[in-house]
C-alpha positions as a printed NumPy array, in Angstrom:
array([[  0.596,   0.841,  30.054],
       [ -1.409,   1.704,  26.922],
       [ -0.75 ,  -0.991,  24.263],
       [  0.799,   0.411,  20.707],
       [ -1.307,   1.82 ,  18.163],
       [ -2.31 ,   0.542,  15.133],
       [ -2.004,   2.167,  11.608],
       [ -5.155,   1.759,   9.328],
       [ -3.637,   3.147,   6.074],
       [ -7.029,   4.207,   4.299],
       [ -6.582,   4.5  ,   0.273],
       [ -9.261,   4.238,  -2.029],
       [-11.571,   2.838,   0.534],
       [-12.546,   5.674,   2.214],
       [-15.633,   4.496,   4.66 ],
       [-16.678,   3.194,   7.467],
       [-18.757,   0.462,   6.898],
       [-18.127,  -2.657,   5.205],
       [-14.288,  -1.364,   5.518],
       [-12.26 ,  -4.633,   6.428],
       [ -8.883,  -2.933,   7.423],
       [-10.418,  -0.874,   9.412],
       [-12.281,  -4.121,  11.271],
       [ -9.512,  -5.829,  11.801],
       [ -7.615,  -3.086,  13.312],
       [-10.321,  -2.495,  15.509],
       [-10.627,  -5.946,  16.589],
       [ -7.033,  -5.931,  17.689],
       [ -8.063,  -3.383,  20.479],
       [ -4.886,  -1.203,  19.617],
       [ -5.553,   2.501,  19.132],
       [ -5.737,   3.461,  15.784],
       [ -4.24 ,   5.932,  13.589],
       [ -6.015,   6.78 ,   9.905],
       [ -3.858,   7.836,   7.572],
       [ -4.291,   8.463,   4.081],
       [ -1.225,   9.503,   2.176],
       [ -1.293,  10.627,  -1.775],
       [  1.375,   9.344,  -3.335],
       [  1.791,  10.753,  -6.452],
       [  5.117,   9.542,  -6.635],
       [  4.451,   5.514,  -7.229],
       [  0.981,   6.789,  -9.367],
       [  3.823,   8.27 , -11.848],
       [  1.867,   8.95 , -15.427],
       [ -1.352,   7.98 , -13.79 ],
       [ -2.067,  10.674, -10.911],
       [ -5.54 ,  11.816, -10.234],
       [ -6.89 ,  13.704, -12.764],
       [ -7.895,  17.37 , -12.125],
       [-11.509,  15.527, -12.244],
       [-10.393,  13.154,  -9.655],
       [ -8.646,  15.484,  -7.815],
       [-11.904,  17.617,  -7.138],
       [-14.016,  14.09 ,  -5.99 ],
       [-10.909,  13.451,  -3.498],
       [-10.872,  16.241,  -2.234],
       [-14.846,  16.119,  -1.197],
       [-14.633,  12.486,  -0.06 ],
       [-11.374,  12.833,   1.835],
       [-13.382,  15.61 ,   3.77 ],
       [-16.599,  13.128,   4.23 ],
       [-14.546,  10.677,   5.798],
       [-12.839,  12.963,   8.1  ],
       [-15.914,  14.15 ,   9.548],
       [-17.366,  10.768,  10.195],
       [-14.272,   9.765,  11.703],
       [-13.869,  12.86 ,  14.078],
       [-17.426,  11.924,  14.752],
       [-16.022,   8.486,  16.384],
       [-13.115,  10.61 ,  18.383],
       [-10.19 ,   9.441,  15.499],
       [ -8.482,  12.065,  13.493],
       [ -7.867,  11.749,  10.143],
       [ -4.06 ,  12.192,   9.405],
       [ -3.431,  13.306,   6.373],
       [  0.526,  13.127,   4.553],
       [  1.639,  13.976,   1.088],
       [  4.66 ,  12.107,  -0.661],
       [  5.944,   8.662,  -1.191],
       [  3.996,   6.006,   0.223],
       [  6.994,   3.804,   2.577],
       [  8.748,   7.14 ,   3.775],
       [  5.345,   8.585,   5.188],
       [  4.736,   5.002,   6.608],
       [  8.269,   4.514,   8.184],
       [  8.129,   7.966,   9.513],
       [  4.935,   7.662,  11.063],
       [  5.718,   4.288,  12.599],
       [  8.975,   6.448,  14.205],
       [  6.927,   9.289,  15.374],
       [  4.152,   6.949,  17.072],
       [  5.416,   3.677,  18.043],
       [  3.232,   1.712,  16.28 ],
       [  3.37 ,  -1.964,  15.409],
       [  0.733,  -2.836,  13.51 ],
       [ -0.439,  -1.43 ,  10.099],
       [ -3.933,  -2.83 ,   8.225],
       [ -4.946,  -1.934,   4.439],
       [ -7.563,  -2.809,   1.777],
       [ -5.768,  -3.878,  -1.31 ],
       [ -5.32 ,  -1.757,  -4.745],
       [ -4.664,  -4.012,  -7.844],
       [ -2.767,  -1.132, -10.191],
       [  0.718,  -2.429, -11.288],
       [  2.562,   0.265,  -9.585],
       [  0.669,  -0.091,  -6.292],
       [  1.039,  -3.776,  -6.252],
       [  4.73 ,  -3.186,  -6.883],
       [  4.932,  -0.756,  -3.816],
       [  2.748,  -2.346,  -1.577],
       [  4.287,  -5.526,  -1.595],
       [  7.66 ,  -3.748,  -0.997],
       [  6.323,  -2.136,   1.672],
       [  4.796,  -5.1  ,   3.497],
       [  7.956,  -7.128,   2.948],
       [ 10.582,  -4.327,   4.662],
       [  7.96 ,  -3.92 ,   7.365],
       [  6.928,  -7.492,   8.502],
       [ 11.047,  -7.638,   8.679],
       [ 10.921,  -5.162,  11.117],
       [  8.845,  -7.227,  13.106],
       [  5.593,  -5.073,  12.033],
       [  2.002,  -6.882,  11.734],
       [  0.798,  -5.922,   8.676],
       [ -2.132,  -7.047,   7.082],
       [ -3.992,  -6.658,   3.637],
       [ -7.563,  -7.076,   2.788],
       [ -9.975,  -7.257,  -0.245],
       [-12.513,  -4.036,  -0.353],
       [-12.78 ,  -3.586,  -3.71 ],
       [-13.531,  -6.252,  -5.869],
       [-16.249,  -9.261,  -5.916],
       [-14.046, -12.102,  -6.99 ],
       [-10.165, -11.132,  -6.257],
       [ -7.513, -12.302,  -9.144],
       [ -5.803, -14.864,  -7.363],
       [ -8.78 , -16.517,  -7.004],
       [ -9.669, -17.288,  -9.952],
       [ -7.582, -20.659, -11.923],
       [ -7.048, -18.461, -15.207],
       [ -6.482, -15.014, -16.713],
       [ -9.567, -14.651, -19.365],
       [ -9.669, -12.416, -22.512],
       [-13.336, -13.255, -22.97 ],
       [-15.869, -11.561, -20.67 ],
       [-18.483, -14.569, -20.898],
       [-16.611, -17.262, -19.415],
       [-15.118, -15.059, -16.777],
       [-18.59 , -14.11 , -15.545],
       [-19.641, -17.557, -15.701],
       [-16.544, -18.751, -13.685],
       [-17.292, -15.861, -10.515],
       [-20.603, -17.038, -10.851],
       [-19.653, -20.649, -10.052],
       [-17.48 , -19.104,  -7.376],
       [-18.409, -18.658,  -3.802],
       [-20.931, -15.579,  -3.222],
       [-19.478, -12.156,  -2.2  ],
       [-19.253, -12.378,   1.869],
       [-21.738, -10.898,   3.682],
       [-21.127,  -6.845,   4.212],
       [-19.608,  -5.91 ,   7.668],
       [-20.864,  -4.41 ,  10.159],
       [-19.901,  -0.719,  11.201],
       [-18.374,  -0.053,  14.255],
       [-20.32 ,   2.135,  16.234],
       [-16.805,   2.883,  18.371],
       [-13.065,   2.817,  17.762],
       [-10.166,   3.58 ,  20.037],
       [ -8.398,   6.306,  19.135],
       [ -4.398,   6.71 ,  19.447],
       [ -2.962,  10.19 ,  20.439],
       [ -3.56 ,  12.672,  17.962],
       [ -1.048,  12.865,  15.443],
       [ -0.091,  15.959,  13.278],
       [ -0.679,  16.153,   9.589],
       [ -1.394,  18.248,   6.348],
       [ -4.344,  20.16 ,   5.939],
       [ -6.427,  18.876,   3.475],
       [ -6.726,  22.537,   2.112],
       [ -2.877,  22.747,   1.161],
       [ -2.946,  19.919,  -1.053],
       [ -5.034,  22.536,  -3.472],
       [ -7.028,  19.684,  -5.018],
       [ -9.938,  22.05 ,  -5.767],
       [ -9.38 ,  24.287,  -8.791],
       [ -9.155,  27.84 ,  -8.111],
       [ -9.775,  29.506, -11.277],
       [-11.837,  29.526, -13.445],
       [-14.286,  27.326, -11.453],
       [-14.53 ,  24.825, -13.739],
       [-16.325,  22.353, -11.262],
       [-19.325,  24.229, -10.591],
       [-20.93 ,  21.763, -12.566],
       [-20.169,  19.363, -10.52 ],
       [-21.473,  20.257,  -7.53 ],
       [-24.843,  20.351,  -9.253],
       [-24.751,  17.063,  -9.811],
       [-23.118,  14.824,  -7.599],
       [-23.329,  14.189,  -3.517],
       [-19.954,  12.852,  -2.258],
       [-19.316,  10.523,   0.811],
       [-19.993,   7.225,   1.995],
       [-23.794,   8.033,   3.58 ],
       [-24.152,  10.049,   0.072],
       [-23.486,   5.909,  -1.511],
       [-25.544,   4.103,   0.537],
       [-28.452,   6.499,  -0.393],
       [-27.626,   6.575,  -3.997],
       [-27.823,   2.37 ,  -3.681],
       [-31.014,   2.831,  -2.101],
       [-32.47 ,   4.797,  -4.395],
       [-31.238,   2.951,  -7.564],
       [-32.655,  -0.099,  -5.968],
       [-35.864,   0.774,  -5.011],
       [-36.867,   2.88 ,  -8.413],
       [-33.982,   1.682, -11.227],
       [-32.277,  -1.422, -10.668],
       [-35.299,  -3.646, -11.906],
       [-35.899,  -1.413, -15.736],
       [-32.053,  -1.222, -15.797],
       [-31.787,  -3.292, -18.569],
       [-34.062,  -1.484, -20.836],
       [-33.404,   2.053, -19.41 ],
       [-29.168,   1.673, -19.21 ],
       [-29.077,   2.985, -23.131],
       [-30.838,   6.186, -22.624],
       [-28.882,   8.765, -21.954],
       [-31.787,  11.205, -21.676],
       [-33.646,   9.   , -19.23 ],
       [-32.345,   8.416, -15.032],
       [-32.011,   4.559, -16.028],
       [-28.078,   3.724, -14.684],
       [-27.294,   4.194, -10.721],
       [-24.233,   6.488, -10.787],
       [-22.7  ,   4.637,  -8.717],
       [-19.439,   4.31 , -10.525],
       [-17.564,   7.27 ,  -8.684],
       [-18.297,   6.066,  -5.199],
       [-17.114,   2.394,  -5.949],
       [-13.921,   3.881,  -7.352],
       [-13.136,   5.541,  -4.361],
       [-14.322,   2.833,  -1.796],
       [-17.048,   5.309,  -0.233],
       [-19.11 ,   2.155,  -1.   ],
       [-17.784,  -1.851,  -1.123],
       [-19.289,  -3.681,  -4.462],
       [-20.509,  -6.603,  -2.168],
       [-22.632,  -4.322,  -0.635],
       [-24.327,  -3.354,  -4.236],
       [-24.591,  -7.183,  -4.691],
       [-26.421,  -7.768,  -1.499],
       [-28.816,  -4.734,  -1.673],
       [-29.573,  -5.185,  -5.687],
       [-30.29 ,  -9.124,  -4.719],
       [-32.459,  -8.503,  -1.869],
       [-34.591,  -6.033,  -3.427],
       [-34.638,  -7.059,  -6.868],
       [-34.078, -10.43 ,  -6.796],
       [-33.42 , -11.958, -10.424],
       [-34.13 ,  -8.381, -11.993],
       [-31.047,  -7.183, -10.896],
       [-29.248,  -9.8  , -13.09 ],
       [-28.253,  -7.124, -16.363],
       [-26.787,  -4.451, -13.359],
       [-24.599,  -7.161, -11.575],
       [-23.297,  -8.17 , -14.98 ],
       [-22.314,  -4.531, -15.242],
       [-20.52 ,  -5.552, -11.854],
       [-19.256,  -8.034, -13.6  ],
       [-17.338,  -6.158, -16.349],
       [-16.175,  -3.538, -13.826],
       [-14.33 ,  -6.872, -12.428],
       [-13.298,  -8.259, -15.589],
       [-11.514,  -4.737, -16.408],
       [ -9.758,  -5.459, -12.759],
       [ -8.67 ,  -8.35 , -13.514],
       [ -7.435,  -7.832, -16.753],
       [ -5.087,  -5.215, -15.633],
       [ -3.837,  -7.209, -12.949],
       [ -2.913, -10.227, -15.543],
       [ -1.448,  -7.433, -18.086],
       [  0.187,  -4.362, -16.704],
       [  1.024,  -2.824, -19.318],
       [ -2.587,  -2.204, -20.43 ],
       [ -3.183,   1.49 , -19.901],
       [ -0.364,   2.05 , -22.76 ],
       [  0.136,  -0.952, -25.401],
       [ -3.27 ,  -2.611, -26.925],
       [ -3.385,  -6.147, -26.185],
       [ -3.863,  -7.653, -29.599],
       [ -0.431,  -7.003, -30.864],
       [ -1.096,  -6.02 , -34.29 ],
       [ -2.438,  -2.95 , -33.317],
       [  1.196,  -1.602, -32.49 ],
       [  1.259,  -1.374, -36.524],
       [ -1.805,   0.745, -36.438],
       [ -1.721,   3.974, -38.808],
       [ -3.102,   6.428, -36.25 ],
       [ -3.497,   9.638, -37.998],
       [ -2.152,  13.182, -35.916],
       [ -5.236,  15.77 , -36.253],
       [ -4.84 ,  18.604, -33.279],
       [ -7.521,  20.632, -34.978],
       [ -9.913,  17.663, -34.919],
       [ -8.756,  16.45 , -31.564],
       [ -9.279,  19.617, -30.02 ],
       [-12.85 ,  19.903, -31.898],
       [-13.932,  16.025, -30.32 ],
       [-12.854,  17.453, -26.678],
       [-14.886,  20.61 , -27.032],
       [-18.028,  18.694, -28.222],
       [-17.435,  20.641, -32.196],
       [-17.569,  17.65 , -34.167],
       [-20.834,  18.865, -35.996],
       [-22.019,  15.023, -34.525],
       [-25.218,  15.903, -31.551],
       [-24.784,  13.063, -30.026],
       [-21.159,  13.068, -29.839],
       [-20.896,  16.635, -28.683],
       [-23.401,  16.192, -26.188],
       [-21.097,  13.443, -24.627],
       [-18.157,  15.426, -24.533],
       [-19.866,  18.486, -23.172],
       [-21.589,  16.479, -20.347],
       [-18.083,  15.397, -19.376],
       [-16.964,  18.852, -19.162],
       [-20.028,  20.093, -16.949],
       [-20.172,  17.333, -14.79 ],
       [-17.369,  15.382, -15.221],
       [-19.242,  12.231, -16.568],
       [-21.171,  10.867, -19.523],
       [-23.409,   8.067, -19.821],
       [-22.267,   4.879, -20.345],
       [-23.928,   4.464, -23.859],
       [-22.96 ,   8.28 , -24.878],
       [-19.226,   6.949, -23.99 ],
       [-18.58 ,   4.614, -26.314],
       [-20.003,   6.644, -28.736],
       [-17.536,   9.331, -28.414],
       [-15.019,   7.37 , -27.989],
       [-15.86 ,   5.375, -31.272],
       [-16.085,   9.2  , -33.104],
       [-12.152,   9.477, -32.173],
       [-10.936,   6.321, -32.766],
       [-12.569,   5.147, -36.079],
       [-13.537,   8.419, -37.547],
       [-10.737,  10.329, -36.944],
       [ -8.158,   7.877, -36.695],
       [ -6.122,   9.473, -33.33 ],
       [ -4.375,   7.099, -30.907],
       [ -7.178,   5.543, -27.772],
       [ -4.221,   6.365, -25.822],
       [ -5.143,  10.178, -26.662],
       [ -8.735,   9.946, -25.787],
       [ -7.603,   7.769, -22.462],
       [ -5.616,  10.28 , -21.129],
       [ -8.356,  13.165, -21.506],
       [-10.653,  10.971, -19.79 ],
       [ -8.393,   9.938, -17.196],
       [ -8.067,  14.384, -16.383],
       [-11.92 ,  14.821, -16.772],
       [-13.688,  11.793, -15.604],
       [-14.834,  12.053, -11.902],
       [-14.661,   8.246, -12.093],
       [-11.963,   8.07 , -13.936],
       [-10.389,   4.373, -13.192],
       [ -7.06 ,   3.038, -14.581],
       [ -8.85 ,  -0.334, -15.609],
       [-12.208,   0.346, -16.856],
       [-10.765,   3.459, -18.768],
       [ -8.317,   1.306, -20.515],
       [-10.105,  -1.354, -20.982],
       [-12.973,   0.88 , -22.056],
       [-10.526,   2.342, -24.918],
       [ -9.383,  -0.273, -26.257],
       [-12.316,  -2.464, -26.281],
       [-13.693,   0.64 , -28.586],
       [-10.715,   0.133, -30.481],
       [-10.826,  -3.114, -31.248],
       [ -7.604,  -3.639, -29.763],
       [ -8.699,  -5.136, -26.409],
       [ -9.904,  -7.985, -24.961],
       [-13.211,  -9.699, -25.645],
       [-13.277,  -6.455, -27.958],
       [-15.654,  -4.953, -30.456],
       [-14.825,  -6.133, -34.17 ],
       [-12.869,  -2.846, -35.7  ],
       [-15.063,  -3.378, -38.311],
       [-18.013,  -2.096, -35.856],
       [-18.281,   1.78 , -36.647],
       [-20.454,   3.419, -34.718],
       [-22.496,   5.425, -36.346],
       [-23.41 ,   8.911, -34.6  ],
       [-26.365,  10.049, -36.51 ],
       [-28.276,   6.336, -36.087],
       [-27.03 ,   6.007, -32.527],
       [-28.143,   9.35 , -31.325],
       [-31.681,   8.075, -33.418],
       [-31.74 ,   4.784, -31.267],
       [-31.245,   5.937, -27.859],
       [-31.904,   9.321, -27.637],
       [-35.384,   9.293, -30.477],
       [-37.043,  12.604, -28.883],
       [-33.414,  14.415, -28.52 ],
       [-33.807,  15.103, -24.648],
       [-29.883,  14.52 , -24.446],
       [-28.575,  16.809, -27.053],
       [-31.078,  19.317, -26.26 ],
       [-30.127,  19.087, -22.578],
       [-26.389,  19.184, -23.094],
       [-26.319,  21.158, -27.392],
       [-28.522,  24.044, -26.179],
       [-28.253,  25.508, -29.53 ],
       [-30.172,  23.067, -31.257],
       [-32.942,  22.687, -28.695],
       [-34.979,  24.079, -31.374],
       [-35.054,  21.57 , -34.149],
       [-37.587,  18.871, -34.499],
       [-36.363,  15.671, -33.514],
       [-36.422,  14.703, -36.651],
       [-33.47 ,  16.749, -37.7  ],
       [-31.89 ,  16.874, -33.905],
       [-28.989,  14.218, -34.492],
       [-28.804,  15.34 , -38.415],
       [-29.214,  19.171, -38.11 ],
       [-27.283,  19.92 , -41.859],
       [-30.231,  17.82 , -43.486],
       [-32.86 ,  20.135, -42.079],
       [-34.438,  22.508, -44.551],
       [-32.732,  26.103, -43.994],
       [-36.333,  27.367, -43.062],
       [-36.185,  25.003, -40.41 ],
       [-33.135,  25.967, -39.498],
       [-34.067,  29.622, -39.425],
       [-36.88 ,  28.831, -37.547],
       [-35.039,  27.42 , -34.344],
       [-31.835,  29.927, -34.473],
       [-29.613,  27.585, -35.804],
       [-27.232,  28.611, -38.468],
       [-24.656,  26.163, -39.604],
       [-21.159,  26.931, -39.265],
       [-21.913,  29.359, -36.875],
       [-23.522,  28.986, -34.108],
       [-23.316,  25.176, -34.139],
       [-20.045,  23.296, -36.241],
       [-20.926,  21.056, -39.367],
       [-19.515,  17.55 , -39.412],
       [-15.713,  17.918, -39.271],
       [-15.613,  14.403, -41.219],
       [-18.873,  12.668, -42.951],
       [-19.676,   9.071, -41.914],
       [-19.284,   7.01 , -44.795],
       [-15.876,   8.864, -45.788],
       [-14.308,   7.616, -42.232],
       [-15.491,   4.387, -42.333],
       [-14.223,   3.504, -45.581],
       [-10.51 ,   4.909, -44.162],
       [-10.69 ,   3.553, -41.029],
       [-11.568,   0.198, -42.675],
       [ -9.041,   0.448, -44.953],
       [ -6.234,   1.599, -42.116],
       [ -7.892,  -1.877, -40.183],
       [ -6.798,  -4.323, -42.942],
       [ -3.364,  -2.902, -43.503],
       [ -2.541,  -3.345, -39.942],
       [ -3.757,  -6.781, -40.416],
       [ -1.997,  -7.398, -43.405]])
């Protein structure tokens, strides 16, 4: 009689190797059923953004194949979470269900709901780590203060040794499900991801090659190349940890072995990828209220004309308007370029970081519900182990620190590829011969500043201390 098969509900873990769900359902020797099911539903205000949507789409498709290529079928099912489980587990007959934990408030709230109406049943269910270093619970306290949380997964035990991929897996009967085509993930039109494709590769072997890459060529100059967004100096790796095509343990291992102490400044980038994790775990409510309380007094100012100018990349700023129309093309910018931006909206225009959060979260290929928010509000000021509000970036000098020869804007502000660098991140000081010269003509073809420096950082300043007050 052929034993009952087991469910390995895949989620944002979507590989093969290093996957421990997916071991330990094989190790059982049950047949297995993969199942992914987008539940929009429990995700509520945070779906995937149209961004995300496009990135699932392609690495929902990578998986499948390298599945079918192992005889199991991918079975795809769109809705709430426990009633595509429960009817599954009808349909099937099976008795065992295996998953790689997600540390979002709502899915902790469902999954734990899940687990506890199905182990009632009499259903083995089991739940792994395949996401994070250093889980929450493992650590004795909830930090605000990236330093000493670093230092404390440091003192921890090392990240386990990557698993080994199964080079076989018993498959159950096949089992009916959507086609990925009819969740429309992709947009239709205009085509606003052909940008995308450009850039990125998409799938767990595309992962493992990018880690190879960034270790053998990057990882050792990443702490002097990681500011530059007009240099290949950060290992764009972000997207494929976000949706599991690649387990952060395996980044740990590979950077160690083949950097060895070098690779110290990257895995403390690993590090505040956890931190974020494990902030939002400890506070919930993070994606919407700022954690320093006083902040809920904020005077946030309501400018659609200059909100709609920042997401357009029309602030009259290079540097900023590069960022934002990198983002657009290829749904991404550089980490540096980021903050940046995000600074621009925050401080010198005064909107909300909930604002800029939530057109990140649509546009951001990587867009994750921790590092965004924590990202936002540590810009703010509002955050944990935050910048000082007082800390104003300023565009013109940042653009002139880590972009000096203007490769970025040029690359991404075609308009102004003209100017000397010299005038690149301050094009309204150049002389108007100058300006001639490279076809630029202000207010035209490229925006002056919608606000001047010193102006919004005397107001934001002055907004800072009556929230204080």
């Amino acid at each position: 009689m052929r034993p009952s098969p087991a469910i390995v509900w895949f989620r944002r873990d979507l590989r093969l190797f290093d996957n421990p769900a997916l071991g330990a359902a094989a190790a059982s020797g049950a047949p297995l059923i993969a199942l992914y099911v987008l539940d929009e539903p429990a995700m509520a205000a945070w779906r995937p953004g149209a961004a995300s949507r496009w990135r699932l789409h392609h690495s929902l498709a990578s998986l499948a194949r390298d599945l079918a290529a192992l005889g199991v079928c991918l079975v795809l099912r769109r809705g709430a979470a426990d009633l595509a489980l429960e009817g599954l587990i009808e349909q099937t007959g099976a008795t065992a269900l295996y998953w790689n934990r997600l540390y979002e408030p709502w899915a902790v709230r469902r999954d734990g709901e899940i687990k506890a109406r199905l182990r009632a049943r009499g259903l083995r269910v089991e739940s792994f780590n395949a996401s994070l270093l250093f889980e929450p619970a493992t650590l004795a306290k909830a930090y605000r203060v990236f330093t000493p949380f670093w230092r404390a997964c440091l003192a921890s035990p090392e990240p386990a040794t990557p698993l080994p991929a199964r080079e076989r897996l018993a498959a159950a009967k096949d089992v009916a499900g959507d086609r990925l085509e009819d969740w429309r993930l992709l947009p239709t039109r205009p085509d606003w991801a052909a940008g995308f494709r450009e850039v990125w590769r998409v799938g767990e072997s595309a992962a493992r090659e990018r880690l190879q890459e960034f270790a053998g060529a990057s990882a050792a100059d990443y702490g002097a190349a990681r500011d530059a967004p007009g240099q290949e100096g950060v290992s764009r790796l972000s997207a494929h940890l976000h949706f599991g095509e690649i387990f952060p343990r395996q980044v740990w291992h590979e950077i160690a072995a083949q950097v060895g102490e070098r690779g110290a400044p990257f895995l403390r980038q690993l590090g505040w990828r956890e931190f974020c994790h494990h902030l939002l775990f400890a506070n919930p409510d993070l994606p919407e209220r700022p954690l320093g309380g006083r902040f809920q007094r904020f005077p946030w100012r309501r400018d659609d004309e200059g909100f709609c100018a920042w997401k357009k990349g029309g602030t009259g700023y290079p540097f900023v308007d590069a960022a934002m129309r990198q983002l657009w093309r290829t749904g991404y910018i550089h980490n540096r370029a980021r903050m940046v931006a995000a600074s621009f909206l925050v401080k010198h225009l005064l909107l909300p970081w909930q604002e800029g959060e939530a057109w990140f979260w649509d546009t951001l290929i990587d867009a994750d519900l921790a590092n965004n928010a924590c990202g936002w509000q540590w810009v703010a000021g509002c955050g944990a182990d935050a910048a000082p509000y007082f800390r104003v970036f300023n565009p013109v000098s940042q653009g002139e620190k880590f972009d000096p020869e203007g490769a970025y804007v040029r690359r991404y502000v075609p308009e102004l590829a003209g100017l000397d660098k010299k005038f690149i991140h301050r094009p309204w000081e150049a002389p108007r011969e100058i300006l001639r010269a490279a076809g630029v003509i202000l207010g035209e073809t490229y925006p002056r500043p919608i606000v001047e420096h010193a102006f919004a950082r005397k107001r934001a300043l002055e907004a800072y201390a009556a929230c204080r007050d």
